[in-house]
N, C-alpha and C positions, 0 to 999 in steps of 0.2 A: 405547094407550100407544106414544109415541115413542121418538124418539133421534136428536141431531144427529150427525150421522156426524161433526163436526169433535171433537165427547164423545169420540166411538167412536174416533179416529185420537189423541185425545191420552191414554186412558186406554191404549193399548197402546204407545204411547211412554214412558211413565211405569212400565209395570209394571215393566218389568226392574230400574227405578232401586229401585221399593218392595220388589220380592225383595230386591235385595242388602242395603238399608238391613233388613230384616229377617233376613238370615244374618247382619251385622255384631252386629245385638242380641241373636241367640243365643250368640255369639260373646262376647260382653261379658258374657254370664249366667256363663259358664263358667268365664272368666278371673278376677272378681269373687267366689267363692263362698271364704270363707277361715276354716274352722274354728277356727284360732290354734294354736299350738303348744302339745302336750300335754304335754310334757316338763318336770315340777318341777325347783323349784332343790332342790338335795341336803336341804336345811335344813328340808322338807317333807314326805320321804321318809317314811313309818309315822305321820304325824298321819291324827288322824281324818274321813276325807273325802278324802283322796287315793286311795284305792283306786276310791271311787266316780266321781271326777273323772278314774282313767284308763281304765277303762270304759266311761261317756260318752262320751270322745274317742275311744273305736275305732266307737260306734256312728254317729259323729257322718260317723267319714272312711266307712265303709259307705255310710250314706245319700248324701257326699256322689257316691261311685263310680254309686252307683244314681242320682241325680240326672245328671248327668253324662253318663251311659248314654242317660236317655231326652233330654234335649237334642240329643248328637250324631242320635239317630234320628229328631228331628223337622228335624235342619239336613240330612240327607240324604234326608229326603223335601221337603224347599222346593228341595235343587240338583236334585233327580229331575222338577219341573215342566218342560214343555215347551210351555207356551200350552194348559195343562188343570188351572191352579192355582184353587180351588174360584170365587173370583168372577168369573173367564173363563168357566167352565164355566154358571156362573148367566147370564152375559148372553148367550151362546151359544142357551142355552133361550129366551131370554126376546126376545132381537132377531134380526134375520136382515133381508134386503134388503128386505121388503114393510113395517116399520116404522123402519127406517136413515133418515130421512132429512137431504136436502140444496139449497142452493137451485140454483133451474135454470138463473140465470145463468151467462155465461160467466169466465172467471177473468178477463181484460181487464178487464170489466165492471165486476166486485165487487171490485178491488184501485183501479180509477177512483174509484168509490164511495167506498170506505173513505177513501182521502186525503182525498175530498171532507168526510166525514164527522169525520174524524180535526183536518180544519184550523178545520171549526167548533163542534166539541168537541160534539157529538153523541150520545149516548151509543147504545149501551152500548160498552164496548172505548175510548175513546179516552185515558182517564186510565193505561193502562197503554202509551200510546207508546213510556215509555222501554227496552219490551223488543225483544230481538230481532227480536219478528217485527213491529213499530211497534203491539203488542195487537191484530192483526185477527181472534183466535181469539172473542173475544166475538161480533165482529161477522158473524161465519159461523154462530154459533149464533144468532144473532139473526135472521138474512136463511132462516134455516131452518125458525122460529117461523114467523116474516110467511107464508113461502110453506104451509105449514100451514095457517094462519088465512084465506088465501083461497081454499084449496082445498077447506077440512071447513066454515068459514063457523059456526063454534062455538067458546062459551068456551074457553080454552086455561087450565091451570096447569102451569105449569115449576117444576118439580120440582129444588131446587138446595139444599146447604150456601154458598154462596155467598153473603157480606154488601157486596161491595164497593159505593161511595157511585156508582158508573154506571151501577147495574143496582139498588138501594136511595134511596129518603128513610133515612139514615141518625138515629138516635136513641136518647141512651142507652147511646151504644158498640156498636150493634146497627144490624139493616136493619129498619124500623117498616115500610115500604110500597111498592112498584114508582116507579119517578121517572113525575112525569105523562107526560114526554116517549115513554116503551117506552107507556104508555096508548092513550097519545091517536095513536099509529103502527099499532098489532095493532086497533085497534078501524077505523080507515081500511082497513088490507087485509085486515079479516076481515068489515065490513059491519054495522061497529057491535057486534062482539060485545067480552065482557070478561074482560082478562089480569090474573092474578094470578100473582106469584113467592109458594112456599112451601117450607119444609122438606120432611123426607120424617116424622118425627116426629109436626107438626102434621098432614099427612094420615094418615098414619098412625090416628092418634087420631079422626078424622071417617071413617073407616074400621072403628069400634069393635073396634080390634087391642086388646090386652090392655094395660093402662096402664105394667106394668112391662117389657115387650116396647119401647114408645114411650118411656120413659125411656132405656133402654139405647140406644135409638137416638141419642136427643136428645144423653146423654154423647158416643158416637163422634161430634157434630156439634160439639158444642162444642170438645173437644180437635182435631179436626181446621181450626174458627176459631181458635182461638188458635194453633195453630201460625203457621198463616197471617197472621194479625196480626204474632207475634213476629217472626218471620225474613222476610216477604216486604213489609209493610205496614207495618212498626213507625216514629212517627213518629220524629223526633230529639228528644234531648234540650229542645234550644232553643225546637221547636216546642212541647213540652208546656210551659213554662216560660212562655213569653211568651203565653197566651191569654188572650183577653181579650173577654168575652162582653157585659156591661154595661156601659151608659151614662148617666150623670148630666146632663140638662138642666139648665144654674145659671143659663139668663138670668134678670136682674135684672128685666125684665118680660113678662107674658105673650106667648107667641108669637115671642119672641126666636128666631131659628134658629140652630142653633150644629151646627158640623162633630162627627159620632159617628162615634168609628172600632172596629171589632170586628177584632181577628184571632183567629179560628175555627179546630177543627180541622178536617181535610179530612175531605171530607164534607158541613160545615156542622153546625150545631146551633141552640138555640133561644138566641133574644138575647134581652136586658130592656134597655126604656130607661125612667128613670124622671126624675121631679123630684120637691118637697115634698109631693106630695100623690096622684098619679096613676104608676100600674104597667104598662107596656103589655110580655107578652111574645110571642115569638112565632117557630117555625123558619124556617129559610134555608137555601140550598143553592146551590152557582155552579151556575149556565145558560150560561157563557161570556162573552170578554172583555167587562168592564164591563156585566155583566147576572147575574141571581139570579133564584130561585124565590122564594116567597111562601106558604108552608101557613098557608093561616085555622084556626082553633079555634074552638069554641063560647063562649069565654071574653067574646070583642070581636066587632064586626062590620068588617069592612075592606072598602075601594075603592079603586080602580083609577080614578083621576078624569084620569089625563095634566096639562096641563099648567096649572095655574090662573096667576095672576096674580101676580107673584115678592112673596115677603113677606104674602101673605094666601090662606087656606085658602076654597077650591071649598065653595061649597054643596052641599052632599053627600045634603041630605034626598031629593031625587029618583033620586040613583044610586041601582042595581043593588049589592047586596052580594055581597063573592064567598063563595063556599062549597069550592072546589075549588082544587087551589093553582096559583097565577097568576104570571107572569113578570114582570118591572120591566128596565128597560133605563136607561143613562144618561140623566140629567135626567128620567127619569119620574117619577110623585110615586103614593105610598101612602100612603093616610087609614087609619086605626084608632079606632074608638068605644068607650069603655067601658064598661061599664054604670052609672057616674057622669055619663055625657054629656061626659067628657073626650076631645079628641080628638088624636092624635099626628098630626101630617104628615110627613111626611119625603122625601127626593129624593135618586135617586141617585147618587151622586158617583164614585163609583169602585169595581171588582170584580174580581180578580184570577181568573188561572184555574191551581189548582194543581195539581201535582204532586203524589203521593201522600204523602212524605215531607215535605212543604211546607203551611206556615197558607193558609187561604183569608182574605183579607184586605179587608173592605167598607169602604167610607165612605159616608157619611149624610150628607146639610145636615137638621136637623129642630129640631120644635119642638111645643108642648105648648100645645092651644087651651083653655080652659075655659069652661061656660054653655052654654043652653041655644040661644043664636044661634049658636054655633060652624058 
């Protein structure tokens, strides 16, 4: 078991911020706690139930003194931490220098890189540009992976609460799979071996940890994504409002090519294009300016044919089908088979690369082959 020392430098940046934020929400316990006033109006004074009801209210302000009591002793043992607060103390045990690690490049080197990376949208770390530090923190935990992978020359799993769409195939409002590109990179400098991102939950569970033990963990992951959605990642308004996943082929006759525009959330998701008779759907994801990912399904067969003949579909019977998800770049064309022998073509026309807060926004030239000469 590892650990990116870039983890290790940001979780001890961050603590001091989650202590306070946790004195402020004891803080908030205390100030919030309001028995209500036990004091009758006179006109109530010797009904029946008023003795009971003042009673109550003296046991009520007890408990809340004893309440009260053990809050402040848990707020003065969180200001009594000094870098021995219990999950300092667990990672303390648990890493030290001979599992810390980091990559051996020079800082020159790997801030060269990162631009490099950053200007052609690279993943992982590049979609968070817009912070501070231009997102290079992904990409030190990244470059810390690699050197890992060439050094152990064995599968790797990274171990992450993390969903974001540079480091995820996003799906579902979730992370479904590692993006091919972090793949097809740890399997080059690890000698062909294979990376997988995971919760700690799911290992957990393949770990045969006690199920309700793995639940509990799974909640602290999900409340911990949602926040992060909410306040770091939340799209706009507009964005949610304007998406636009499906597309209606209406040429008038077969094979008609007509412009299909999606605007997608960020991330990408799965598109439908459809006419009278034939369904083709299928996921997407940006790969950078005017280019996209491609994830096959069992559903269709798909090809990657380049360039046929404008206005008529590539004989397709001798391509290679893809099985694993494949890139498209402007004016390159993507065949889909259905299992009616219908065929989609499409080219790419245009692909935006966005922002976190911003649609990803594709355009299509396509069209809808049918028969069995298609």
């Amino acid at each position: 078991m590892y650990l990116p020392a870039r983890v290790a430098r940001e979780f001890i940046s961050n603590r001091d911020k989650k202590l306070a934020d946790l004195l402020k929400t004891l803080g908030d316990v205390k100030s919030r706690i309001n028995i209500g006033d036990p004091r009758l109006s006179p006109i109530l004074e010797g009904v029946n139930g008023s003795k009971d009801l003042s009673a109550a209210s003296d046991e009520l302000r007890k408990a809340k003194q004893k309440y009260v009591a053990a809050v402040s002793l848990l707020e003065n043992s969180v200001r009594s931490w000094s870098g021995d607060d219990p999950v300092t103390q667990i990672y303390s045990k648990v890493f030290d220098e001979k599992n810390i690690i980091s990559p051996p490049d020079a800082e020159s080197e790997l801030v060269e890189e990162w631009d490099l990376r950053r200007a052609n949208s690279v993943p992982p770390g590049y979609k968070d540009g817009a912070k501070e530090d231009t997102g290079i923190g992904d990409f030190l935990i990244w470059k810390s992976i690699l050197h890992l992978g060439a050094e152990l020359k064995r599968d790797l799993i990274f171990v992450t609460g993390d969903e974001k769409a540079d480091w995820f195939v996003r799906s579902n409002g979730g992370g479904a799979y590692p993006r091919p590109e972090l793949i097809a990179e740890y399997k080059k400098f690890s000698g062909g071996k294979n990376f997988r991102l995971a919760s700690l939950h799911d290992i957990l569970l393949e770990m045969e940890v006690s199920k309700d033990f793995a639940s509990e963990v799974e909640r602290a992951e999900d409340d911990a994504n949602n926040t992060f959605r909410l306040f770091i990642h939340a799209p706009s308004a507009d964005a949610i409002r304007n998406l636009k996943t499906t597309a209606l082929i209406k040429g008038k006759y077969e094979g008609q090519y007509e412009t299909l525009t999606f605007i997608l959330p960020y991330g990408g998701t799965e598109i439908s294009i459809y006419d009278q008779g034939s369904l083709f759907k299928f996921q997407v994801s940006e790969a950078g300016h005017n280019s996209l990912w491609v994830y096959p399904n069992s559903t269709y067969q798909f090809f990657f044919v380049g360039h046929p003949a404008t206005g008529q579909p590539r004989d397709i019977k001798d391509e290679p089908s893809q099985h694993a998800a494949f890139r498209i770049e402007k004016d390159q064309r993507l065949f889909v088979r259905s299992k009616d022998n219908a065929i989609l073509g499409v080219r790419l026309n245009t692909a935006n690369v966005p922002k976190f807060d911003e649609n990803f926004v594709i355009s299509f030239a396509g069209a809808i082959f049918k028969g069995d000469d298609s």
